[in-house]
C-alpha positions as CSV (number, residue, x, y, z in Angstrom):
1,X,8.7,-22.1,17.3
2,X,8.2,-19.1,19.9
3,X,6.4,-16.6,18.0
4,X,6.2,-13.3,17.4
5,X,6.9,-12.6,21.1
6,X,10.5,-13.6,20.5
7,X,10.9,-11.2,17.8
8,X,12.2,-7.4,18.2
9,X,9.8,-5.1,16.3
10,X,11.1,-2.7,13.8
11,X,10.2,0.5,12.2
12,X,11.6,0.4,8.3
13,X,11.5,4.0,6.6
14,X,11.9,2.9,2.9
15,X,10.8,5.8,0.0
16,X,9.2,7.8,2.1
17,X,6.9,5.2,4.0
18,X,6.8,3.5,7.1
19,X,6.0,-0.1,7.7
20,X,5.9,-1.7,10.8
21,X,7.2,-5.3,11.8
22,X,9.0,-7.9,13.0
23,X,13.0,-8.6,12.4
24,X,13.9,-12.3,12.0
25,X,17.4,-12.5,10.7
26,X,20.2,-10.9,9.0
27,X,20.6,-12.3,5.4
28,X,23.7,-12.2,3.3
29,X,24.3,-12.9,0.1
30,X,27.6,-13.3,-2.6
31,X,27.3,-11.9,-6.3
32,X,30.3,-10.9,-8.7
33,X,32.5,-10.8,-5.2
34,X,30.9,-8.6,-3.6
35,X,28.9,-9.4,-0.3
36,X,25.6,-8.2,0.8
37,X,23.4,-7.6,4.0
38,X,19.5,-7.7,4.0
39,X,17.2,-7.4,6.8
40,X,14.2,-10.6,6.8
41,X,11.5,-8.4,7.9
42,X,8.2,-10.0,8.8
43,X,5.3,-6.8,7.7
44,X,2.5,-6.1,10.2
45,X,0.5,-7.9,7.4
46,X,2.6,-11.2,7.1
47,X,4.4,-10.7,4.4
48,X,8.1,-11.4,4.3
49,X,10.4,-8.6,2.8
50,X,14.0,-7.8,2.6
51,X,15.1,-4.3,3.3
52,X,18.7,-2.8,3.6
53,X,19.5,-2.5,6.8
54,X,20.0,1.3,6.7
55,X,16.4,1.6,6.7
56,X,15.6,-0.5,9.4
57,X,14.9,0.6,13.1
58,X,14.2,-1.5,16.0
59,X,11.5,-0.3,18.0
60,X,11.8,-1.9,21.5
61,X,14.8,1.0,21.9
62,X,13.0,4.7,22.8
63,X,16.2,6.1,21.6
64,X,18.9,4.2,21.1
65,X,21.7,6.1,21.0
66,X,21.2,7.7,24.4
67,X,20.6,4.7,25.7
68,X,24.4,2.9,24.4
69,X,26.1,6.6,25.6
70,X,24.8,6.0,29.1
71,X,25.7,2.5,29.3
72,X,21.8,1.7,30.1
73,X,20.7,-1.9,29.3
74,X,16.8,-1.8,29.8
């Protein structure tokens, strides 16, 4: 395993807090046919927790949506 090195930090913003951390994967999940996505978010702490990804930010991005409108790849 590569560490926490390989993983993009995140900024989650869930009920009026913010928590810092580490993304690790995408998970998705079937109930009653209906599909959903969570975020595996690895807290500053080391606790593992799922968040919508709605709430989710990745940090290594100043601002992210200047940066896809110029076409800039940093």
């Amino acid at each position: 395993m590569s560490g926490k090195n390989s993983l993009r930090p995140v900024i989650v913003n869930f009920k009026g807090k913010k928590f810092e951390g580490y993304f690790h994967r995408f998970i998705y999940s079937y109930s009653s046919y209906q599909s959903e996505t969570q975020a595996l978010i690895e807290l500053k702490d080391g606790r593992l927790r799922y968040f919508d990804p709605y709430f989710v930010q990745f940090a290594d991005l100043n601002d992210p949506i200047v940066k896809l409108e110029s076409g800039n790849k940093e």
